[in-house]
C-alpha positions as CSV (number, residue, x, y, z in Angstrom):
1,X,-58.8,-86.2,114.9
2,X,-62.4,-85.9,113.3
3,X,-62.8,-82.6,115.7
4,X,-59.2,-80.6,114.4
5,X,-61.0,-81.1,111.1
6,X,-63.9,-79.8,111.6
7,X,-62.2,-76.9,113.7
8,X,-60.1,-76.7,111.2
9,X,-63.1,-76.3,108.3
10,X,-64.6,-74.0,110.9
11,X,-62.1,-71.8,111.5
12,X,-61.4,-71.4,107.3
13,X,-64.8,-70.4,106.6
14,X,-65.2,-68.0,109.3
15,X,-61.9,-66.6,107.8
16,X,-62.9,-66.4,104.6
17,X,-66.5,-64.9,105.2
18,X,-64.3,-62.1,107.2
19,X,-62.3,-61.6,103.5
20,X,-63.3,-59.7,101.3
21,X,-62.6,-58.6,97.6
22,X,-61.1,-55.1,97.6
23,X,-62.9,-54.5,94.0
24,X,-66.5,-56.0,94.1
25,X,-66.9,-56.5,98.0
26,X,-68.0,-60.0,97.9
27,X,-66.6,-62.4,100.5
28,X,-64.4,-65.3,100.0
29,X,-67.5,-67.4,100.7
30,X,-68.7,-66.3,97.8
31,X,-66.1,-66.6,95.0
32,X,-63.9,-69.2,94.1
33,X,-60.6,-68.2,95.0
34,X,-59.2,-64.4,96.6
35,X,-55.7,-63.4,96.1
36,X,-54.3,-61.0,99.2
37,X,-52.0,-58.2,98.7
38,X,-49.5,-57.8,101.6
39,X,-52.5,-57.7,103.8
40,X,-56.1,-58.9,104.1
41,X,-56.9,-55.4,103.6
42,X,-56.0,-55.6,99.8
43,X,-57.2,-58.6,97.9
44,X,-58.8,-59.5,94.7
45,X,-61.3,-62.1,93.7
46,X,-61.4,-64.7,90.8
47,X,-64.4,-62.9,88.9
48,X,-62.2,-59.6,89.0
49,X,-59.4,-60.9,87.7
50,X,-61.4,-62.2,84.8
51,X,-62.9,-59.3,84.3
52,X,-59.6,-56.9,84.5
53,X,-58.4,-59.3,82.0
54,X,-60.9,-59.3,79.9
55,X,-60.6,-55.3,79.9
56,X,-57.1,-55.5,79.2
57,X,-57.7,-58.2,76.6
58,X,-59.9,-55.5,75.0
59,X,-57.5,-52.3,75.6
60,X,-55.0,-54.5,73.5
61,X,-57.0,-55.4,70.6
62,X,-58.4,-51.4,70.7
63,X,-62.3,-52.3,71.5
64,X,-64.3,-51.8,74.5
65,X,-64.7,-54.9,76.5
66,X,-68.3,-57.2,76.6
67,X,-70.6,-55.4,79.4
């Protein structure tokens, strides 16, 4: 059982090295959480969709958002 779990752990990381965000290019090793579109091709990390929403925070209070 202890071997599907580490194939298992294995298999996840080498998946998630392999994805990456579509807007910064980091790979899923490297973030938190990635969000796919309706492919691997399209996806989105954690730290961009903080950032999109602090931009669209900003946009709706009419000031530029925190560089």
């Amino acid at each position: 059982m202890a071997e599907e779990t580490t194939e298992s752990a294995l298999r996840r990381e080498i998946y998630l090295h392999q994805l990456k965000c579509s807007f910064c290019g980091k790979p899923g090793t490297e973030v938190e959480t990635v969000v796919c579109g309706p492919s691997t091709d399209v996806a989105i990390c954690n730290e961009c969709v903080d950032l999109c929403r602090e931009i669209m925070d900003a946009e709706r209070q009419g000031s530029s958002p925190a560089a």
